[in-house]
N, C-alpha and C positions, 0 to 999 in steps of 0.2 A: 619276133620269133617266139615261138610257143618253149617255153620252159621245160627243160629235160630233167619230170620231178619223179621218182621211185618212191612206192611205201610198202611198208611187206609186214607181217603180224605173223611174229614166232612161236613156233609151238606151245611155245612158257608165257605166251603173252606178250612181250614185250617188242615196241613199234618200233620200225626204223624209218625214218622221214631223209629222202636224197635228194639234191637239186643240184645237178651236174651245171660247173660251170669253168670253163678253158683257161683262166688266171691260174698260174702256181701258188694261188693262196685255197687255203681251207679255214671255215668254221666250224668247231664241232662242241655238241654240248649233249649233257645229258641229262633228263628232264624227271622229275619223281610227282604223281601227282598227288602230291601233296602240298599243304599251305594253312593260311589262317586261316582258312573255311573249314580245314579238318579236326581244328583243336578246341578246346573245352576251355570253357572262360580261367581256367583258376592254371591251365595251361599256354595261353597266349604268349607267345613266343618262342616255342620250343622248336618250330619248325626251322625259324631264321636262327636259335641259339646253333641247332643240327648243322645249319650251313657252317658256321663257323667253322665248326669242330673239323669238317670234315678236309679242310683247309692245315688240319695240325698236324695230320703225320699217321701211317698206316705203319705193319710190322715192317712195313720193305724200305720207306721212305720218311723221313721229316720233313719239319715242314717246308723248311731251307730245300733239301732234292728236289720235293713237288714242284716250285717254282723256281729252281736253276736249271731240271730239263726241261721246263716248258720257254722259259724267260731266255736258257742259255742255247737254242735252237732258234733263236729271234722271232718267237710268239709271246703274246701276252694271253691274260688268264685273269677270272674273276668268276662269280655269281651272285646270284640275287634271289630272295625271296620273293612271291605274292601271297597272295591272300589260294590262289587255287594251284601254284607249283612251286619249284623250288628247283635252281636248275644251277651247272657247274659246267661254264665252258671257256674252250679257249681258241685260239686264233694262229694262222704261225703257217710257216711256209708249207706246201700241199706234201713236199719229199717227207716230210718228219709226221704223217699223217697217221702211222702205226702207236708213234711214241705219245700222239696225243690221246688216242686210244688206249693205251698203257696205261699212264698216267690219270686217267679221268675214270677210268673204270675201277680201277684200284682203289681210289678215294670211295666212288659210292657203293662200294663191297666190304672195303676192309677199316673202316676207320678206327681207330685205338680206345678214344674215348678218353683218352688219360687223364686221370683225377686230376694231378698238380695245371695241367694245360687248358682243364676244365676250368678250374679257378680263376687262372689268368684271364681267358677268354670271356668269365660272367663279367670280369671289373670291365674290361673291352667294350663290352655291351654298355654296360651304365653308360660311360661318355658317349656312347653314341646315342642313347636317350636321353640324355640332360643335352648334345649338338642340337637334334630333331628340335625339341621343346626350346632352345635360345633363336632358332632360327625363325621369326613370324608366320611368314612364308608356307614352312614347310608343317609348323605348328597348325595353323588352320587347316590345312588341305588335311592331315592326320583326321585334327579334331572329327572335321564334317562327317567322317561315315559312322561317327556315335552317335549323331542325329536324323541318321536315315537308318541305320537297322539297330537292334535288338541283340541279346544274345553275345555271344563270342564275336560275330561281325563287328560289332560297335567297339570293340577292344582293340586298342593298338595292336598292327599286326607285331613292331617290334618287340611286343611285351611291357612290362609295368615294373618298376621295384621289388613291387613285392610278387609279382607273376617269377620273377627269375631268379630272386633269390632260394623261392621254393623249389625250382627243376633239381632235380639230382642226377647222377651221372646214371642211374638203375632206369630212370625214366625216360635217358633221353635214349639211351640202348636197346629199350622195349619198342618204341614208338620207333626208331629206326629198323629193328626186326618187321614192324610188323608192314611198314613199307616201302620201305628201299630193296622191292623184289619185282623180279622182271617184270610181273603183270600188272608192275605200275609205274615202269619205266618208258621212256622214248628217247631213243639214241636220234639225234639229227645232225644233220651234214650238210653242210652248204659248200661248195667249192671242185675242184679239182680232183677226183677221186673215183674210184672203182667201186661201183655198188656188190658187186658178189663177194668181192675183200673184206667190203665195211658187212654184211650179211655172216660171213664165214666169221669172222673177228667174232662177232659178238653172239652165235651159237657154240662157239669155242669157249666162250668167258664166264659166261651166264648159264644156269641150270635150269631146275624147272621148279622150283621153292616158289610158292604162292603167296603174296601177301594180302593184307584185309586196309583199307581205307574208311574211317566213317566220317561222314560229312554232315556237320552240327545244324539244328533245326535253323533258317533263317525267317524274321520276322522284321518287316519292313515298320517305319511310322516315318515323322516329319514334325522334327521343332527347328525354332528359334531362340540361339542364345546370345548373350555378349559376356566380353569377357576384360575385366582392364589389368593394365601388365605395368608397374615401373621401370624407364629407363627403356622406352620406346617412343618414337617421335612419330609413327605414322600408324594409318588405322587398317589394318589386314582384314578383308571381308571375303567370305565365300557364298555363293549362291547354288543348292544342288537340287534337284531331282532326278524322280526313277523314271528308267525311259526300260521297251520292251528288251527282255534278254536276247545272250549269242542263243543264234536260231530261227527266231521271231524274224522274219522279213523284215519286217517292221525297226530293226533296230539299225538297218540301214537309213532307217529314217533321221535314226537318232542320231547318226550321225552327222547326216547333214545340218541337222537343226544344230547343232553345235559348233560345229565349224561354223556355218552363218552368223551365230551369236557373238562365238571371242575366238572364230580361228585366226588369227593374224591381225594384220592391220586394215585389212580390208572389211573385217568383219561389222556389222550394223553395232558393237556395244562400243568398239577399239573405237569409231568415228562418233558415238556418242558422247561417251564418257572422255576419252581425251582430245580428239582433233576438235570437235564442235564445242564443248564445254572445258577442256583443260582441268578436270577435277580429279584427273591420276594419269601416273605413269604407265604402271604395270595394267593390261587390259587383256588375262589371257583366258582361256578356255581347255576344257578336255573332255572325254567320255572314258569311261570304265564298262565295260560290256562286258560281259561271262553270263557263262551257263546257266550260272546259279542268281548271280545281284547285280545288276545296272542300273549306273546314273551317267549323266554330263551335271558336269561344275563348271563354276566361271568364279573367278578368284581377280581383284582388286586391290591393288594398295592405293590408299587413301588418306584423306583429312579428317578426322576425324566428324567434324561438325558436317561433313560430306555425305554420312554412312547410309541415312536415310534416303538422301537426295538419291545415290545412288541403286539402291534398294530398288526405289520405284522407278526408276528410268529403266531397269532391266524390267521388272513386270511393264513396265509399259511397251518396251520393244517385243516378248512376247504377246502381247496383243497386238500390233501391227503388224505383224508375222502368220499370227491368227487369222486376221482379217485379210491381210491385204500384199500379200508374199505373191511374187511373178512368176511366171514360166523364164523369164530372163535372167532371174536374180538365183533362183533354183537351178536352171542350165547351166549360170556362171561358177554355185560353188560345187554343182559337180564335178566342172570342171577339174576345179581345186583341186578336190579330193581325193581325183585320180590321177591327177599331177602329180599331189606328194604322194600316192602307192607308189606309184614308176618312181620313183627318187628313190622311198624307203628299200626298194629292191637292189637299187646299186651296189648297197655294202653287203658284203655274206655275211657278216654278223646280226645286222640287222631284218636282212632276209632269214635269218633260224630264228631269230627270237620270233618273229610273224609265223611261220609256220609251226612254230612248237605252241602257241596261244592257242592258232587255228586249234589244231589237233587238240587240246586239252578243251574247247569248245565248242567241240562237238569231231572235227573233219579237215585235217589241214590241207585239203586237194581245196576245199571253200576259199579259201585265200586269191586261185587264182581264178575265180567267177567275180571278185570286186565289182571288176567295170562293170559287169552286167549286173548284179546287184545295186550297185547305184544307180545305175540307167534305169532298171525297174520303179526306184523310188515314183510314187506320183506326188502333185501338186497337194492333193488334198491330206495324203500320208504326213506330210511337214506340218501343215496347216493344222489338223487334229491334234499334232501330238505340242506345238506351240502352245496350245490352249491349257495351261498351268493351272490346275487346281489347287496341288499342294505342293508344296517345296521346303527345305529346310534351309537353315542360314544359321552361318553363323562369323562373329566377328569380334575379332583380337583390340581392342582401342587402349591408348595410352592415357596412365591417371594423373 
């Protein structure tokens, strides 16, 4: 069945995204585009500090109301930064669809900012950059994009000590003025619901106040580091390169080539590195696409005396790939690929989070061309973009 999707672009700018669907559940979230791609090295963090805040309590609500009528109408609730948005949504039966509206809009309009709550919320942060930096895992996967860009990119999106101990409450109030205003907003909707209600809502709510976004110069390179930690037993490696941006046909490429590499278990490194050689557990893969900086990584826990070995069995599986990749093996993880799209549609939450990326990526109607996007993929698209010139690495070992 063809998808019943609505987009509509309000006078003030601001996007509504609808994907009508007959369960009494709704998704709904609201999207700022902004992220770590719009802040300034000495401001690195301020975007995800902003999430927090906006979580602490408006003139009308605390932070307790914010999540007792979301929480107490049986929906849950959260958000998350990236590097190119920054978004606040919630989930919860389709009748109570107004009050999520209510409540969600209210946060990215009116939030207090309050000094004492600001304080709490900086120490907040700390443990969750010293959680990040304890966790191996999640440490390397940060690390890796300080060795592929340049600039504020290469900067932890969560921020640094000394990045957040510097924000002030005057900074984080300016940078939330200048865009958390309709013409950088995207209301989306997944679920059970009336698109001229959700349209009328939100010409009702929002004005016509214009805001400015600027997006920091990015400059790509590629090294190799290591790095040794006490009081760790195994060796954390990442392998990344830049593969074509959202937009670039081409980066359907990239993705296949990824998936093929460490999508699963079925993947050529998952059967190298663990089924055939047994030299680690963890064998996974990902790709980061946008507008602006794309790579796929492929991420290992290992032995440490392994790191090398491991190293070049992955260059050496992209030269086999290079050379000698199938119309069989390329059919197959098409396959794949559009297997898990039709999955990731199942859930409405996870269907708006796809559609809001789209959109901030150029066009969230692209979302539903996937198949045929892949299917365009050719033999020789994988094969070219296989052929690894440069790449960055890097890797956590125990002293």
């Amino acid at each position: 069945m063809e998808p019943k999707f609505y987009k509509k672009v309000l006078k003030n700018g601001m996007i509504i995204l609808f994907e009508k669907r007959d369960l009494p559940v709704v998704s709904v979230a609201f999207a700022v585009r902004q992220g770590g791609i719009n802040e300034s090295e000495k401001e690195k963090g301020i975007s995800h500090f902003m999430e927090h805040m906006l979580y602490k309590g408006t003139p009308t609500r605390n932070t307790k109301q914010i999540a007792d009528e979301i929480e107490g109408h049986g929906g849950a609730m959260n958000g998350f930064t990236d590097e190119t948005v920054t978004a606040y949504w919630c989930k919860m039966p389709s009748k109570h669809l107004n009050l999520a509206l209510t409540v969600l809009s209210d946060m990215v309009k009116n939030p207090l900012f309050d000094k004492k709550e600001l304080e709490k919320e900086r120490k907040v942060i700390f443990e969750e950059i010293k959680m990040r930096k304890d966790n191996p895992k999640i440490y390397v996967c940060d690390k890796i994009q300080s060795y592929l860009y340049g600039g504020s990119l290469g900067k932890n999106l969560i921020g640094t000590h000394e990045t957040m101990n510097s924000i002030s409450k005057e900074q984080l109030f300016q940078k939330f003025k200048e865009a958390y205003q309709p013409n950088n907003l995207i209301l989306g909707i997944v679920g059970d619901a009336d698109f001229d209600t959700i349209v009328k809502f939100a010409e009702k709510n929002f004005g016509a106040t214009q805001g400015k976004i600027t997006k920091q110069k990015i400059s790509t390179k590629n090294e190799s580091k290591s790095e040794k930690r006490k009081g760790i037993d195994q060796a954390n490696l990442i392998f990344a390169h830049h593969v074509p941006l959202a937009g670039d046909k081409k980066s359907y490429a990239a993705m296949i080539l990824g998936t093929l590499m460490a999508g699963g278990m079925s993947s050529r490194l998952f059967s190298e590195i663990r089924e055939k050689r047994n030299l680690a557990y963890a064998v996974t893969g990902d790709s980061d696409i946008n507008q602006d900086f794309s790579y796929n990584v492929i991420y290992v826990g290992t032995t440490a005396e392994n790191v090398d070995k491991i190293k070049k069995l992955i260059l050496e599986e992209f030269k086999k790939v290079a050379e000698g990749l199938t119309e069989k093996e390329l059919n197959q993880t098409k396959e794949q690929l559009v297997g898990n799209y039709n999955i990731s549609m199942e859930d409405s939450q996870t269907q708006l989070l796809n559609l809001l990326i789209n959109e901030i990526n150029g066009d969230a109607k692209e979302f539903y061309d996937f198949v045929k996007n892949i299917s365009d993929v050719k033999l020789s698209d994988v094969k070219d973009l296989a052929k690894i010139k440069d790449y960055s690495f890097f890797a956590l070992l125990p002293e």
